[in-house]
Every structure is written in C-alpha cells, then in structure tokens.
C-alpha positions as CSV (number, residue, x, y, z in Angstrom):
1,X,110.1,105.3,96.1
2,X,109.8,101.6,94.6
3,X,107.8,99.2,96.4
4,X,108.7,96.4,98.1
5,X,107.3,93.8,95.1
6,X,109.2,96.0,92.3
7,X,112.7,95.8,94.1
8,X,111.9,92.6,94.0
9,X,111.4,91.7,90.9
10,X,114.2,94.0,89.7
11,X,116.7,91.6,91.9
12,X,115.0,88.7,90.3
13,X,115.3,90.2,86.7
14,X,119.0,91.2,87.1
15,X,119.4,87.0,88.5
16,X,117.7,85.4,85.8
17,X,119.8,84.4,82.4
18,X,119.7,87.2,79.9
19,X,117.7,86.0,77.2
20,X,114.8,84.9,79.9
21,X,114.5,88.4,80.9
22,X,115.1,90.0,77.5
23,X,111.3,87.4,76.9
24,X,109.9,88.4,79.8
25,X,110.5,92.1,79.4
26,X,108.9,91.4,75.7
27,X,106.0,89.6,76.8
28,X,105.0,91.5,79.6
29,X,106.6,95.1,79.7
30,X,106.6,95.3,75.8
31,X,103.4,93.4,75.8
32,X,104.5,91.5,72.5
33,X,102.2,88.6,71.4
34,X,104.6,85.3,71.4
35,X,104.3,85.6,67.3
36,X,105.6,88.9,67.5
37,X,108.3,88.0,69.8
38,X,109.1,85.2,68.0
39,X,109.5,87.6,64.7
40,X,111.6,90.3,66.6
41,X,114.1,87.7,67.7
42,X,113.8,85.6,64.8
43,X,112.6,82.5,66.7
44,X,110.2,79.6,65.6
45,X,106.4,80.1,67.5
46,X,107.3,76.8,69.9
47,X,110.6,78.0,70.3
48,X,109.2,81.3,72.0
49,X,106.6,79.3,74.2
50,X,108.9,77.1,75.7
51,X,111.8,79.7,76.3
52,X,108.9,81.9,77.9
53,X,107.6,78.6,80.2
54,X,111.1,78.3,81.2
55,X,111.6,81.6,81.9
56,X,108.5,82.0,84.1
57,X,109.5,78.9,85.9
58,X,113.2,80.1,86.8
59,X,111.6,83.7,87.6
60,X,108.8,82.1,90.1
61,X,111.6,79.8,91.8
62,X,114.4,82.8,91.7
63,X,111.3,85.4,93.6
64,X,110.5,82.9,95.7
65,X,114.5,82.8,97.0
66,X,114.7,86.3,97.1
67,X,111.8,87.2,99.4
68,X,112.7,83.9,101.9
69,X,116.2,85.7,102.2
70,X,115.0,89.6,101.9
71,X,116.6,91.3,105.3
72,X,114.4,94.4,104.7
C-alpha cells in the first residue's frame, strides 16, 4: 500500500501542467542534471531552470491544497 505522502504527490502530479511534471519527473525521478534535461528536450540551460522554478512553485502551492482538503 502507498503512503499517505506518495498519494499525495501522485494527485499533485496528475494536477500540475504537463510539461512541469514531464521536468519534475526528469529532474527528480530520472535524476537528469538541468543540462541533460535541457538536451533531452531540446531546451536552452536558463530555459530548463526557470521552467523547473516554476514547476516547483506550482507543485509546492498545488500539495499544499491538496493536503488542506484531503478527507482521508
């Protein structure tokens, strides 16, 4: 059985815009360096850091929401 914080995060995945969780899956399943990302997806180095800071930001606000409002 998953645990509370993966079910979670899976809710929060499946919320976020594609393309933030296709970075964050990257950086931090895939553990991709940013220049490798950035190469994969054919994406300049700055490009790839401030998609990522974005995506981090919606992902922190979007968790946040979803364990205020968790019924479990």
């Amino acid at each position: 059985m998953e645990n509370l914080e993966d079910v979670y995060v899976s809710r929060v995945l499946h919320l976020l815009k594609p393309n933030y969780t296709e970075l964050l899956l990257l950086r931090y399943d895939e553990t991709l360096s940013h220049e490798e990302i950035g190469f994969l997806l054919d994406m300049e180095l700055n490009t790839v850091n401030t998609t990522l800071y974005r995506a981090r930001k919606a992902f922190k606000k979007i968790y946040l929401e979803v364990k205020e409002n968790d019924d479990i």
